[in-house]
N, C-alpha and C positions, 0 to 999 in steps of 0.2 A: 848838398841838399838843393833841390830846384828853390824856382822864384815860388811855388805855387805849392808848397808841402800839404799833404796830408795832415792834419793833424787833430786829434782823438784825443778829449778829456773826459776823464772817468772821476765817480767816486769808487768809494770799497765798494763790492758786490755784496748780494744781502745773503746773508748765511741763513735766514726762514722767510717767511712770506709774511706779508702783511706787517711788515715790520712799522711802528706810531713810533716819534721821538716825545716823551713827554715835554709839556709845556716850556720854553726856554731850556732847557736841560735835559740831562736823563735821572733828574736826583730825587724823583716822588715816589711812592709807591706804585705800583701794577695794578690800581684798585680801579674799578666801575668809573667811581666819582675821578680819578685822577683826572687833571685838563694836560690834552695831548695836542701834538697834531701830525699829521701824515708824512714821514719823512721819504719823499718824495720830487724834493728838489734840491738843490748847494747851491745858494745864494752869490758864494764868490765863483763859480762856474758861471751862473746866470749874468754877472756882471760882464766877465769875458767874451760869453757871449754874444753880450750887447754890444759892444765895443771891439770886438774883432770877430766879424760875423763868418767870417772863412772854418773856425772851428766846429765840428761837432759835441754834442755832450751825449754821455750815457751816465745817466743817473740811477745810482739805485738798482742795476741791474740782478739778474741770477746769474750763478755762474754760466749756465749755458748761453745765455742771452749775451754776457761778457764774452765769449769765446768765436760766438759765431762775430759779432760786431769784430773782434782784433782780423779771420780771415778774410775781411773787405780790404784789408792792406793800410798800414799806417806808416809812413816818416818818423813822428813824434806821438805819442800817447805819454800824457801827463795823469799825475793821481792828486787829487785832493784826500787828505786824511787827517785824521786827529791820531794823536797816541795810539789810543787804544783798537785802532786799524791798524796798527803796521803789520801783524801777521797774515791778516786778509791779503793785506797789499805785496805782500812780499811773494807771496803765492798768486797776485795777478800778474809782477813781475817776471817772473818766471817762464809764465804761457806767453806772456807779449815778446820777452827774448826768442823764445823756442818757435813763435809763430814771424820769426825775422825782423821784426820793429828795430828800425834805426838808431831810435835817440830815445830815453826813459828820463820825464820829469816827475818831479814830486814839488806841493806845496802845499798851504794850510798849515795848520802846529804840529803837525805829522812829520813835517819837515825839516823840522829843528831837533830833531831826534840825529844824534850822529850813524847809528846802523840803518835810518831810512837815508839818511846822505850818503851812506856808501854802495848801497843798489842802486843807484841812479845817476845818469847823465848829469843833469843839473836839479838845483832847489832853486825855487824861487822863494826867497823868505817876504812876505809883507800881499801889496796886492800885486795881482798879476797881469792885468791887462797891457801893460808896457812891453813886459817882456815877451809874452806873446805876440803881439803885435807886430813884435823883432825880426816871427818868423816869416812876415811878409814884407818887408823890408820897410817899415813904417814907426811910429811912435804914438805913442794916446800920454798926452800929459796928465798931469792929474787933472789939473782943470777943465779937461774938456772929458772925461769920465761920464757918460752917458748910463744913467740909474735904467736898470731893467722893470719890467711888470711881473711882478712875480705875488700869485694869490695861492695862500692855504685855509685849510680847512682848523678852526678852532675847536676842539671835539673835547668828548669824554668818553666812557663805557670804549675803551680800547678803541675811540673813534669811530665806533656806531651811530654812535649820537652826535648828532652834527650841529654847534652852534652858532658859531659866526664865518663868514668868507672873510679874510683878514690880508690886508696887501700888507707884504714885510720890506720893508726899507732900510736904508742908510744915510744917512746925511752926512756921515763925518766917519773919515777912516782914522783908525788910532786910537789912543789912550793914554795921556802923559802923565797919569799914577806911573808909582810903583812896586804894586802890593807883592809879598816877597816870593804868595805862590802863584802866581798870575803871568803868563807867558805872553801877556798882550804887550809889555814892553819888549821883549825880545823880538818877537814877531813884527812889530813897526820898527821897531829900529831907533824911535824915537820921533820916527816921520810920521806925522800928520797934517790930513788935508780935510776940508768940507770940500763936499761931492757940489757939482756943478748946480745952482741952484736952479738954471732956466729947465734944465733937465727932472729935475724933481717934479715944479709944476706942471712939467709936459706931461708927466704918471700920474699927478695926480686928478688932471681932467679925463686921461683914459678911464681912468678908475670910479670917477664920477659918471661914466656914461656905459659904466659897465654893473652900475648899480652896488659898488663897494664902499661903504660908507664904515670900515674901521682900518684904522692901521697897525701894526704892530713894528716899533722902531726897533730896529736890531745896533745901533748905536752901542759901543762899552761904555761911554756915558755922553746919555744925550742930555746938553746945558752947559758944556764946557766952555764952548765958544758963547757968549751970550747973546753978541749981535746976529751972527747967523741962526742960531736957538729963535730968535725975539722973531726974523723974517719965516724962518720955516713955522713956526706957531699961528703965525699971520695966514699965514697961505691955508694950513687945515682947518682954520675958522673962516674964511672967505671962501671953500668949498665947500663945510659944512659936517668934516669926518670928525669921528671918535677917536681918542687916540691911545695906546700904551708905550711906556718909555722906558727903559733900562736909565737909571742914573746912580748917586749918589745921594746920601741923604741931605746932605747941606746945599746942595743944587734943588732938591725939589724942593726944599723949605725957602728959598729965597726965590721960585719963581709960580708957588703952588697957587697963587688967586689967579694969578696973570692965565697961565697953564689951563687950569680949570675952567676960565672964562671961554678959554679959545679950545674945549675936547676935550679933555683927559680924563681920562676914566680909570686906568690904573698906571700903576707905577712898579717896577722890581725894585730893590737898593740891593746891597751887597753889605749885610751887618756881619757876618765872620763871626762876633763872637759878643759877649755881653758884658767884657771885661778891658778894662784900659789896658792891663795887661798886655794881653793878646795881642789885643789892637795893634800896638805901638811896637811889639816882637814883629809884627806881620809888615809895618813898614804901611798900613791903613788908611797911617792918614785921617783918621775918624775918633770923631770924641763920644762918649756914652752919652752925652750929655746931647749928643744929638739925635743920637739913634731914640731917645723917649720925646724928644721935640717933632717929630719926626711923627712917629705914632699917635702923639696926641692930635697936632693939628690936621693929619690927615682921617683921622676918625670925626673929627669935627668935622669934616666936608660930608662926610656921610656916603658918597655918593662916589670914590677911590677905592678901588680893588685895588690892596697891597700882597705883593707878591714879595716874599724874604728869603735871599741867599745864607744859608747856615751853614758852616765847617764844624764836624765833630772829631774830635782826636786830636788839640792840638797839645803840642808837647809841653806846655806846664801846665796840663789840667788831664787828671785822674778822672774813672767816673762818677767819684761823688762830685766834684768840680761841676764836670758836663751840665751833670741833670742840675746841681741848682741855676746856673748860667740859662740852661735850656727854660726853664720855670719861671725865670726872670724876664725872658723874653715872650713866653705863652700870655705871661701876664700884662702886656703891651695890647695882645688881643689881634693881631696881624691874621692874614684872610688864608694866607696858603704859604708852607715853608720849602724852599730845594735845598736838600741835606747833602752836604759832601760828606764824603771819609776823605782826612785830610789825607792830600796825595803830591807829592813832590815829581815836578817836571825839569822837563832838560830847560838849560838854560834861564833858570830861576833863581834866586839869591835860596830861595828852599829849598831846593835841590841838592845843593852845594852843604845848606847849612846841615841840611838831614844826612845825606851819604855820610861828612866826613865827623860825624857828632854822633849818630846812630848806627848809621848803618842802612841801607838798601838791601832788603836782603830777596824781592818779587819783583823779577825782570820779564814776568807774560806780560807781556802786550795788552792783552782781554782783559788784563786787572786792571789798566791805568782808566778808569772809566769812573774814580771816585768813588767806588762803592766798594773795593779790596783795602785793606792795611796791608800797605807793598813795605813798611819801615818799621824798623823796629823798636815801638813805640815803649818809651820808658817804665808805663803804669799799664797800659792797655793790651793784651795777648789780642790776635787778632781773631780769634771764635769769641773774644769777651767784645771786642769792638763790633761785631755783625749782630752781637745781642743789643748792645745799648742801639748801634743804627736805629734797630727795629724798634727802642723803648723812645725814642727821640721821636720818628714818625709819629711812635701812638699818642704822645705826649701832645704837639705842635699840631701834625694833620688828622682832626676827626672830620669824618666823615661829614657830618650833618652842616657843623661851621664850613667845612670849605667847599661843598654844592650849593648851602644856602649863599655865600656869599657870592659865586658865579652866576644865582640866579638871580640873587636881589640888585646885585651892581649891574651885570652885566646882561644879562638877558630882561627882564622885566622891563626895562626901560626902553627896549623895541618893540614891546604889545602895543597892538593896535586892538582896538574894543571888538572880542571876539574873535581873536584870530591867535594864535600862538604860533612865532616867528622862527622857532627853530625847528628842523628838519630831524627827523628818524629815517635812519638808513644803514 
């Protein structure tokens, strides 16, 4: 391979048009009210990007649009993917073989799949800008990781309705849980770093002169590190932004006034389930005891959009289980729920524990997206699990609570006397 490779990063190609990732996930309903936003970019491509500027990306292409870009000529074409792309991707693989590409990378959680590790040159498992960077005879430490500018659209009505411009960030790569269905330890490896700090501030003055005044932190949990948490919280209250954060519960409760003082306007946690039980099978880490501390004092701010990660299916709860579990948690009063069908991944203590316990018995690809019962679940048939799904949505997401709270938290509080701040388009 020359000093000077080619080299082409793709995500999966979109199989429709106009394809919206709902909000943080794809675990909401398809409804008007759902909050989405345009999937449109790959954050950890964009990082690469930044930091080894020699590559090209194609994000989100059609297949024709992927085909004509592979006969421009590539060395290396790499794939970003999750799971439930590897059959897309396997079918990109294919055409980049047939159209004479050299080398075939894969990376992302897509990659920790052993049948995507075996269509391909290499995996890169964790972040990728080192390794790339390889291809030009160089190295980018973690420390000197150069955070990209990257803005989406915060929407609803399938992202018709346009409500906030939102810079999405990182501060800290990793995750040092180890929840038992969560691939983000597998995936670091156990390595983590905080992203370059002088670099962060350097985005977030572009971002102040480009008139973006929210962020949305893509963190697995932002507050782990406290000192770096305490400097980056500094920085987006000396700017002036609003801010949303992925954490835990016990991190937002020990930093919620401070937090609050300096943006924050919502928060995600990751509750799984309403029971110690559970909790403590799943490896959680989380006491119930804080999941209700959790929602009391953040209703007491008044002025905290809570966003709640929920797993339906897990294997010692039946569906009368579920729904009382689910009702327990309704009655906390939380603003919007992302509903998993519980779903076992490669390289997970659940994975392991389901296969050789249950059984795996849905090996499509297009299933593993959280919203199939790939296992076979002890109490639950899987036409009986797609019904409770849907009784769990109606139960947790009604409509009216969860626009009104998008509009009373999050939008209302950008009117200006006479004017209404968000865009129809």
């Amino acid at each position: 391979m020359s000093s000077k490779p080619r080299v082409l990063l793709s995500t999966v190609y979109r199989r429709y048009s106009g394809i919206y990732v709902d909000f943080i996930n794809d675990n909401f309903q398809h409804k008007p009210w759902s909050p989405c936003m345009p999937r449109n970019f790959n954050i950890g491509l964009r990082f690469i990007k930044r930091n080894v500027p020699e590559v090209e990306l194609l994000e989100y292409p059609n297949w024709d649009e992927y085909k004509a870009k592979l006969a421009e000529g590539w060395d290396v074409v790499g794939f970003s993917a999750y799971q439930s792309e590897i059959t897309e991707v396997e079918r990109m693989i294919e055409e980049a073989r047939r159209q004479g590409v050299g080398e075939i990378w894969a990376g992302n959680y897509g990659a920790l799949d052993p049948h995507m590790q075996s269509l391909v040159d290499r995996t890169v498992i964790g972040p990728g800008e080192n390794a790339v960077a390889g291809l030009f005879g160089r190295r980018v430490p973690d420390d000197q990781i150069k955070h990209p500018l990257v803005v989406g659209n915060f929407s609803i009505n399938h992202g018709k309705i346009k409500l906030l411009n939102v810079a999405i960030m990182y501060t800290r790569h990793g995750c040092p849980y180890k929840c038992s269905f969560c691939q983000a330890a597998a995936f670091g490896g156990g390595h983590t770093f905080n992203i370059n700090q002088d670099g962060i501030e350097n985005v977030l003055k572009k971002l102040r002169s480009m008139g973006i005044r929210y962020i949305l932190l893509y963190d697995e949990t932002f507050g782990i590190d406290p000192v770096a948490s305490d400097r980056i919280t500094l920085l987006f209250a000396k700017y002036g932004f609003r801010w949303f954060a992925m954490s835990r519960a016990s991190i937002v409760l020990h930093n919620l006034d401070e937090w609050c003082n300096r943006g924050l306007i919502a928060t995600c946690i990751g509750v799984e389930a309403v029971s110690q039980q559970v909790l403590d099978t799943e490896n959680k880490r989380q006491k119930v005891e804080e999941i209700v501390e959790f929602a009391r004092k953040t209703k007491e701010k008044g002025r905290i959009y809570r966003m709640i990660n929920y797993i339906v299916g897990h294997e010692n709860m039946d569906e009368a289980d579920t729904l009382r579990d689910v009702r327990r948690l309704d009655e906390m009063g939380f603003d919007v729920f992302a509903l998993s069908i519980l779903t076992p991944f490669p390289r997970t203590p659940m994975w392991d524990r389901i296969d050789s316990t249950y059984g795996i018995f849905d090996r499509n690809y297009r299933h593993y997206n959280t919203e199939h019962l790939v296992w076979n679940h002890p109490y639950i048939t899987p036409a009986k699990m797609r019904e409770l799904h849907r009784e769990v949505h109606r139960i947790l997401n009604r409509p009216f609570k969860t626009a009104g709270g998008i509009l009373n938290r999050l939008i209302m509080p950008r009117r200006q006397p006479g004017r209404l701040t968000f865009e129809m388009g």
